[in-house]
N, C-alpha and C positions, 0 to 999 in steps of 0.2 A: 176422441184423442186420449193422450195417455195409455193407449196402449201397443205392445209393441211388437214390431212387422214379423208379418205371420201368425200373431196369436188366436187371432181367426179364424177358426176351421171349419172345414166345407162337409155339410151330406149333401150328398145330389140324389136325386132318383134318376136312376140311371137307364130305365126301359122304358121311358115312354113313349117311344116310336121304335119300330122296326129296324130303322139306320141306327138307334143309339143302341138298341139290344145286340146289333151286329159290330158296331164298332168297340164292344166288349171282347171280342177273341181276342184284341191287341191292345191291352192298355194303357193307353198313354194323352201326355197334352200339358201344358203349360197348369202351374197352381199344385201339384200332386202334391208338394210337400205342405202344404196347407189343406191336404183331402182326409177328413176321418175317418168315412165311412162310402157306402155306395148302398143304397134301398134300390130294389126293383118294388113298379107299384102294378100291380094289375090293372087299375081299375083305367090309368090315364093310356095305357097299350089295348087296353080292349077299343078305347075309343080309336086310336089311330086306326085298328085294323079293323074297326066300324061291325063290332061282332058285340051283340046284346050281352055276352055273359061270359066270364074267362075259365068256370067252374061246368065240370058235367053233374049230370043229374042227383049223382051221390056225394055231391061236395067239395070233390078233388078239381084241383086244376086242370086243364085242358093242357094237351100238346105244348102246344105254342107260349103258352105263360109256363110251363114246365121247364123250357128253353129258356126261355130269360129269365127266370128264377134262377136256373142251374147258372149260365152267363153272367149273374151279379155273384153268386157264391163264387166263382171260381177269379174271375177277377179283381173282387175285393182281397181275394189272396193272394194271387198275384201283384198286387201293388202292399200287400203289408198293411190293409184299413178296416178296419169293420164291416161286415156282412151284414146288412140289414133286411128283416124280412118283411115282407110287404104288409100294409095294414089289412085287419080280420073284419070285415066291414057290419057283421051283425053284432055289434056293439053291447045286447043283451043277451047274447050267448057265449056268458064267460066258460064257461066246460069246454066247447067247441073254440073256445080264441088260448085256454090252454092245453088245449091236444096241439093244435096247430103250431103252438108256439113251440111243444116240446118236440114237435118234430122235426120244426127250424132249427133248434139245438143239434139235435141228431144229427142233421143233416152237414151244419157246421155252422149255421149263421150265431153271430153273438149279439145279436139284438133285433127287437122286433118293436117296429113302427105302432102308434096307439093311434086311433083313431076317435079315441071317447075318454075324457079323466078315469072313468070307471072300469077301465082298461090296463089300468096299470099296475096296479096292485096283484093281478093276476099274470101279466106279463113279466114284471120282478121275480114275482116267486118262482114261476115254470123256469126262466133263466141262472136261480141262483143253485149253485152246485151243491148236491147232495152232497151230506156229510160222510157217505161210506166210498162214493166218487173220489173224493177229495183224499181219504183215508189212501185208496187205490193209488193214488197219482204219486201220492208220498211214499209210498212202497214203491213202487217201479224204480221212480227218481234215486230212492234211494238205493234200491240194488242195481240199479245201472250206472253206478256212479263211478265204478271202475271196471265194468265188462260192457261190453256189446249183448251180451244175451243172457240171459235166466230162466229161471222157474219161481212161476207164482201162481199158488192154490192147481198147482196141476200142468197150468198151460205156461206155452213159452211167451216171456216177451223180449223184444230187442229196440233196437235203436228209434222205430217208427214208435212203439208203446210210450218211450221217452219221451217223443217229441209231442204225442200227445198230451203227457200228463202234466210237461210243462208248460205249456198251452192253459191246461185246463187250471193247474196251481195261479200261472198271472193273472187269468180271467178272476179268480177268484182275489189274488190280491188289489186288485184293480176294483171290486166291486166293494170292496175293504176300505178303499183311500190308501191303500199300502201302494199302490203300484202305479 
């Protein structure tokens, strides 16, 4: 008690079966405004789909977890909630849980699930925005603040650069306590 409705927010993983990875094209369902986030997990969809291993031989994901990966990305942004990346499950291969993670970045997701305390500290850091990124984001913002389009270090940016960069500034104020 004592706290107040709604303050409660929901991560789900949201691919653990095949029905749920597909009922992501259409996002929706009663609670959304109480949904933070949405993780897709490999590990509980490999079992669904009763397959020993979600990765091929050189590490990467398989087909099918590439789909409900992509399916949790694209929907967590469609409903406006955090992109959560699936947990890195060899726990003592911090290198390889921060490649992965920076790739998750890349990719778009803005958090990634820890599977080990030992995990975190290397998950933070791959997440938190470089200083010359940020530098970047402040430039665009700022020359886009009365055009659509410009020139920065050569290349053009416009309205989509923008929307990046402010993106990338809240993430960061958010990581802050600002935002």
């Amino acid at each position: 008690d004592g706290l107040e409705a709604g303050a409660t927010r929901i991560l789900t993983v949201a691919t653990e079966t095949a029905a749920a990875t597909l009922a992501l094209s259409v996002p929706q369902g009663p609670g959304q405004e109480r949904l933070w986030g949405l993780l897709w997990g490999g590990e509980d969809l490999s079992a669904s789909l009763g397959v020993p291993a979600n990765r091929d031989e050189g590490g990467a994901y398989t087909f099918p977890f590439q789909f409900a990966r992509s399916q949790c990305l694209l929907a967590a942004n469609a409903l406006g909630v955090a992109a959560v990346d699936a947990v890195y499950t060899d726990f003592r291969d911090l290198a390889g849980l921060e490649a992965e993670t920076r790739a998750a970045l890349r990719d778009g997701f803005t958090a990634k699930a820890a599977i080990h305390p030992a995990q975190v500290e290397t998950i933070n850091r791959a997440l938190t925005p470089d200083p010359a990124r940020l530098a970047w984001a402040e430039e665009v913002v700022a020359l886009l603040a009365d055009r659509g389009v410009a020139r920065l270090d050569g290349r053009m940016v416009d309205i989509a650069h923008k929307r990046i960069a402010q993106r990338l500034l809240a993430r960061a104020a958010a990581l802050e306590g600002k935002g």
